[in-house]
C-alpha positions as CSV (number, residue, x, y, z in Angstrom):
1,X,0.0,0.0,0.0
2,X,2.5,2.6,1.1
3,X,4.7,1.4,-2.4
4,X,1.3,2.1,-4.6
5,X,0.9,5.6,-2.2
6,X,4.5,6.8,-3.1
7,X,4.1,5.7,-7.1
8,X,0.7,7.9,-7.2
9,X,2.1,10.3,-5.7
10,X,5.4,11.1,-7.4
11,X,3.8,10.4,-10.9
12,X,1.4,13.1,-9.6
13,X,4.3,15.4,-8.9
14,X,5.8,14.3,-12.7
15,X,8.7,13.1,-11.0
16,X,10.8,10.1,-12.8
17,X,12.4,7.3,-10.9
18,X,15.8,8.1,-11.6
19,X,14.9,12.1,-9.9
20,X,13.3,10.1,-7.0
21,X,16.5,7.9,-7.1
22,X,18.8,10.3,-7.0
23,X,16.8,12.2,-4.2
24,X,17.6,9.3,-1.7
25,X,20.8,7.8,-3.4
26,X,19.5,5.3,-4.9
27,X,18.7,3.6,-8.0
28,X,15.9,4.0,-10.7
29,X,15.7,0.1,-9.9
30,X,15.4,1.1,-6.3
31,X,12.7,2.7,-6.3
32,X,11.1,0.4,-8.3
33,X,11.3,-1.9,-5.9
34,X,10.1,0.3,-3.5
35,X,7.0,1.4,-5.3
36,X,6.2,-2.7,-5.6
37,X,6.8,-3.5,-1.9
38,X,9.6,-5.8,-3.1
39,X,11.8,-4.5,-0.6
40,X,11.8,-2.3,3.4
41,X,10.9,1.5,3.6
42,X,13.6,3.9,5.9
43,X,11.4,6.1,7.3
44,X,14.1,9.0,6.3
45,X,13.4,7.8,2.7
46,X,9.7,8.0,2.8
47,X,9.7,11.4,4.5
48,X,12.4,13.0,1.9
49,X,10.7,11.5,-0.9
50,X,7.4,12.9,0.2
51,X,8.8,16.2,0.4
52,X,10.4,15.8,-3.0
53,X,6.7,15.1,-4.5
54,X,5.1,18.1,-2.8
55,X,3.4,16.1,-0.2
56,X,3.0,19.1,2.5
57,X,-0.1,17.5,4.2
58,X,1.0,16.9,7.6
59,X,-2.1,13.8,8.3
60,X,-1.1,12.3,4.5
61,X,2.8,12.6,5.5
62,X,2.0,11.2,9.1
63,X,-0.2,8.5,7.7
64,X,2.6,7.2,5.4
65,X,5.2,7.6,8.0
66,X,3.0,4.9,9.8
67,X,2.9,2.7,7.3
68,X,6.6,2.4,6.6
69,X,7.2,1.9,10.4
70,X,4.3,-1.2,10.5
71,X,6.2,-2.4,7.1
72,X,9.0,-2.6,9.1
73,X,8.1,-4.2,12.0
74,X,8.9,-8.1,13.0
75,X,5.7,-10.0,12.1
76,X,4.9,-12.5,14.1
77,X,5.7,-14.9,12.2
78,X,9.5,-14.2,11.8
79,X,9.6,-16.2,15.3
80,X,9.0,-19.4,12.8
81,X,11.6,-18.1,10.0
82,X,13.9,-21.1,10.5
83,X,10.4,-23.4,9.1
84,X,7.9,-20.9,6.7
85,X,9.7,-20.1,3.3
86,X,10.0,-16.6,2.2
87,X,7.4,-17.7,-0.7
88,X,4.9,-18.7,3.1
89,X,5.9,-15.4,4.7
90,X,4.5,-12.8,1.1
91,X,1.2,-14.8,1.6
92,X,0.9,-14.1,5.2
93,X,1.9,-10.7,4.6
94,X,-0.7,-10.3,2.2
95,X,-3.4,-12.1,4.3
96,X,-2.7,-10.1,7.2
97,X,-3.6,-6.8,4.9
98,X,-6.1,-8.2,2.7
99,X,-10.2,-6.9,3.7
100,X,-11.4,-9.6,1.6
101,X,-10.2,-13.6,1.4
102,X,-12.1,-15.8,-1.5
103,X,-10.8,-18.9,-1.7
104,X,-11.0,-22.6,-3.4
105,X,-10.5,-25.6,-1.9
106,X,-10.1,-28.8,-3.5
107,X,-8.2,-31.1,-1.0
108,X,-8.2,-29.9,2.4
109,X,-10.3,-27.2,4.9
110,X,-8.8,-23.7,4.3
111,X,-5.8,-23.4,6.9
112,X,-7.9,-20.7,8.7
113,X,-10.2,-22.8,9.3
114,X,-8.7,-26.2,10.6
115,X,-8.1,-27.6,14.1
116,X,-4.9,-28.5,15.9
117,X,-5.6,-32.3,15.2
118,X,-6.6,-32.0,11.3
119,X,-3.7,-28.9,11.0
120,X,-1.4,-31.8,12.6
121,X,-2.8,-34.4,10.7
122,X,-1.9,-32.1,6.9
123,X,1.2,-31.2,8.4
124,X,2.6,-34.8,9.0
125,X,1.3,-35.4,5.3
126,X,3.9,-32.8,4.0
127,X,6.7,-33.4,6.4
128,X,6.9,-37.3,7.3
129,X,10.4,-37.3,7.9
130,X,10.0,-34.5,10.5
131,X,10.5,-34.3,14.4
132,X,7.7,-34.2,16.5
133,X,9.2,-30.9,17.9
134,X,9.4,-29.8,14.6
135,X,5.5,-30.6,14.0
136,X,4.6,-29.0,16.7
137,X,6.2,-25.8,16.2
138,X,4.2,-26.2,12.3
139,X,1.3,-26.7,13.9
140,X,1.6,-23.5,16.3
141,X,2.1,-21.3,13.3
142,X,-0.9,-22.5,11.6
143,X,-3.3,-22.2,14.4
144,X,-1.3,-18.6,15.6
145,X,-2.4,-18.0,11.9
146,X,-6.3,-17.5,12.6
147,X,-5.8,-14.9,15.0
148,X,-7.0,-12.6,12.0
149,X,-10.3,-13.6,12.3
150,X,-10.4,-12.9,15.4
151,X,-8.6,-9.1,15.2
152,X,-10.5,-5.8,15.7
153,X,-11.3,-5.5,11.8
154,X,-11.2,-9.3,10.4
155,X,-11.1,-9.8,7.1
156,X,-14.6,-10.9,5.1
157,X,-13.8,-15.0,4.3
158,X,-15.7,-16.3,1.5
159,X,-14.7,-20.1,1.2
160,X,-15.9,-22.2,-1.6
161,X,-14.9,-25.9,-0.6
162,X,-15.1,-29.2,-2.9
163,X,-17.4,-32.5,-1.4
164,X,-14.1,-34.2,-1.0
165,X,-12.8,-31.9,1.4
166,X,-15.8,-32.3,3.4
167,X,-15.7,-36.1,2.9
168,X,-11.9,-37.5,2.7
169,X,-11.1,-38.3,6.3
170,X,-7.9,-36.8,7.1
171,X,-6.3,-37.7,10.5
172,X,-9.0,-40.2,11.0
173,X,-13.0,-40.6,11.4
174,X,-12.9,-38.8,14.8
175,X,-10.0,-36.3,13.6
176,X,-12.1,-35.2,10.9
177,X,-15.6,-35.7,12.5
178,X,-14.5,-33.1,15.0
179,X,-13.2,-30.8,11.9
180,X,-16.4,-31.1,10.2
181,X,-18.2,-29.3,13.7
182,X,-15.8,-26.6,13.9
183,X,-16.5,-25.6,10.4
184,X,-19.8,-25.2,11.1
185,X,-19.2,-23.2,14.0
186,X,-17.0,-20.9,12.0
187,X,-18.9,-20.6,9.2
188,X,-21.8,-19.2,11.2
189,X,-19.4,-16.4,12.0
190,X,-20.5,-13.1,10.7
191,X,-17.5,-12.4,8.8
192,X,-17.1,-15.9,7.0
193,X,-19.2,-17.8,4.0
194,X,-18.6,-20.9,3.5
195,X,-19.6,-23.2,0.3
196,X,-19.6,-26.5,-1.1
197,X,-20.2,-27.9,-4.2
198,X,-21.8,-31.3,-4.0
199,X,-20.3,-34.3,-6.5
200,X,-23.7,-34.3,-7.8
201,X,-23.4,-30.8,-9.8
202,X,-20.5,-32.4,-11.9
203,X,-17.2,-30.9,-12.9
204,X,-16.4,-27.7,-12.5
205,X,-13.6,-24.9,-13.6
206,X,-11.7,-25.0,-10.6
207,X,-10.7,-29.4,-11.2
208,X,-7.4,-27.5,-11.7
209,X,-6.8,-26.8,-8.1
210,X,-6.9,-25.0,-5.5
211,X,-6.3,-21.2,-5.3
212,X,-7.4,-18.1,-3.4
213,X,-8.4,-14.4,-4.7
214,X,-6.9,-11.5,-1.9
215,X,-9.1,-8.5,-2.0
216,X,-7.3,-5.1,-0.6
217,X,-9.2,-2.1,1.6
218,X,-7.3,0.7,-1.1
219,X,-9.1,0.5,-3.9
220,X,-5.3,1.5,-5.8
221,X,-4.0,-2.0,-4.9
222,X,-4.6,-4.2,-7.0
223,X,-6.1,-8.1,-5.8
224,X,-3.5,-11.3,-6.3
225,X,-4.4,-14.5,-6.8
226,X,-2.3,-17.3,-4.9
227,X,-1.6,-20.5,-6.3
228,X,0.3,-22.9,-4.2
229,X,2.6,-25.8,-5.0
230,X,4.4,-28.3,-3.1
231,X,7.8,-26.4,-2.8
232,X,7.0,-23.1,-4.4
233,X,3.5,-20.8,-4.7
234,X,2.4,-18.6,-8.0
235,X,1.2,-15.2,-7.2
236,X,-0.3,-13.6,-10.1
237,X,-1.1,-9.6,-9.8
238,X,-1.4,-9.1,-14.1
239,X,-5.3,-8.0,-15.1
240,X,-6.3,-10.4,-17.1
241,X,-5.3,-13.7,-14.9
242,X,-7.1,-11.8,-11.9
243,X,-10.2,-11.6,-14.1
244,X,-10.4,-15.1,-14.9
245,X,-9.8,-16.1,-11.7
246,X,-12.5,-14.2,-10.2
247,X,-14.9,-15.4,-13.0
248,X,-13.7,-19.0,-11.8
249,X,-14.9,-18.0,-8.5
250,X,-17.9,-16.2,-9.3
251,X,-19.1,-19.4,-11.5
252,X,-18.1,-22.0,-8.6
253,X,-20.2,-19.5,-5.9
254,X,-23.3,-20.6,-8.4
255,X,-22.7,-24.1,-8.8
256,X,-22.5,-24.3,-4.8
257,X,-25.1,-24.8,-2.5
258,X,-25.9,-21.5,-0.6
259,X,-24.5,-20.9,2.4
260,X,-27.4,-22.5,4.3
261,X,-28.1,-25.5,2.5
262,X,-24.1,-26.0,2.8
263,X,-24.4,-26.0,6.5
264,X,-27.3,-28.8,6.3
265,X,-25.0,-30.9,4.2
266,X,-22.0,-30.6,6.5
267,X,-24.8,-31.8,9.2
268,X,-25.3,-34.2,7.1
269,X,-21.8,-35.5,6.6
270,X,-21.0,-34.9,10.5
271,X,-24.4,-37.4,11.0
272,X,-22.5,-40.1,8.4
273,X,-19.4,-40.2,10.0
């Protein structure tokens, strides 16, 4: 956000990135970076650049002072660096910021979502040759994870789930029986919708996999898709894949059952098992 605020603002002033470069001793490249969040803010960089665009508002300069000082602050994940990739941290990062989360799932409940025995259970699945210690500590992040939806101003959660997460038993009947209740609970949160589609509407777009759409409060930034792989995730910010990935969505939210009917089947499910 503060990167988008800073581009706006010095092609506002008709600035170029080598003038803005040179205004901080830095690179055109630099500041390309900076304008893309690839990289930290100084605060002493921020503020002379802001002066540099004509930025005199004492609320706007204070506001973007703010941001580079909560840009630069430990997350609390960097407690867990030594076991979340950097590719884990940028999608925490953007989850932490993001106002709205829409999300497909084709193998397992959303991680925000998931109990300490199921989180355990997907965990073990991914790291077999771990230490329990090790687990444990996986675990702890995951769960430490949700704390989002329970902040001040939680994100909206829109979760659009496939039968056979709702179905395949990970960690065991009882493991998953006890999943299945807590996602009910959850999805009768205020904040959070939560779909299936049933086996019996057919195939779908999404057979591909599983992805999620991150939604931003500034309307400048634009959303990202997330596409994660075993050792490595996609995140794709160009127009045109963010369209057809929201169309994806929007399709699958119609082939679901609504939100109620969705909470009768998981009742249904939790009755089978």
């Amino acid at each position: 956000m503060l990167g988008n605020h800073l581009r706006r603002f010095r092609e506002a002033a008709g600035v170029t990135a080598e003038q803005a470069g040179y205004e901080i001793r830095a690179s055109r490249s630099k500041i390309s970076r900076l304008e893309h969040g690839r990289i930290g803010f100084k605060a002493r960089d921020v503020a002379d650049l802001l002066t540099l665009y004509g930025v005199t508002d004492e609320q706007d300069r204070a506001r973007m002072l703010a941001f580079a000082r909560q840009a630069n602050t430990p997350d609390w994940w960097s407690r867990y660096g030594d076991i979340v990739p950097d590719w884990v941290e940028e999608y925490l990062s953007l989850e932490r910021a993001a106002s709205v989360i829409r999300t497909f799932e084709l193998q397992f409940v959303h991680g925000l979502f998931q109990t300490g025995n199921y989180a355990r259970a997907v965990t073990m699945l991914a790291h077999q040759a771990a230490e329990e210690a090790e687990i444990e500590r996986r675990v702890s992040m995951r769960l430490k994870r949700q704390d989002v939806l329970a902040g001040p101003d939680p994100p909206r959660v829109w979760a659009v789930m496939d039968e056979a997460v709702l179905r395949r038993p990970v960690g065991g009947a009882a493991v998953m029986r006890a999943q299945l209740e807590h996602l009910a609970q959850v999805a009768a949160l205020p904040q959070v919708t939560v779909q299936a589609v049933p086996f019996a509407r057919g195939g779908h777009a999404a057979a591909g996999g599983s992805f999620t759409v991150l939604r931003f409060a500034e309307e400048e930034v634009p959303d990202v898709v997330y596409i994660e792989q075993l050792t490595s995730a996609l995140y794709l910010e160009r127009g045109a894949d963010v369209e057809h990935y929201l169309q994806v969505m929007n399709d699958l939210s119609v082939q679901a059952l609504t939100p109620a009917r969705t909470a009768d089947f998981i009742t249904e499910i939790i009755h089978e098992t």
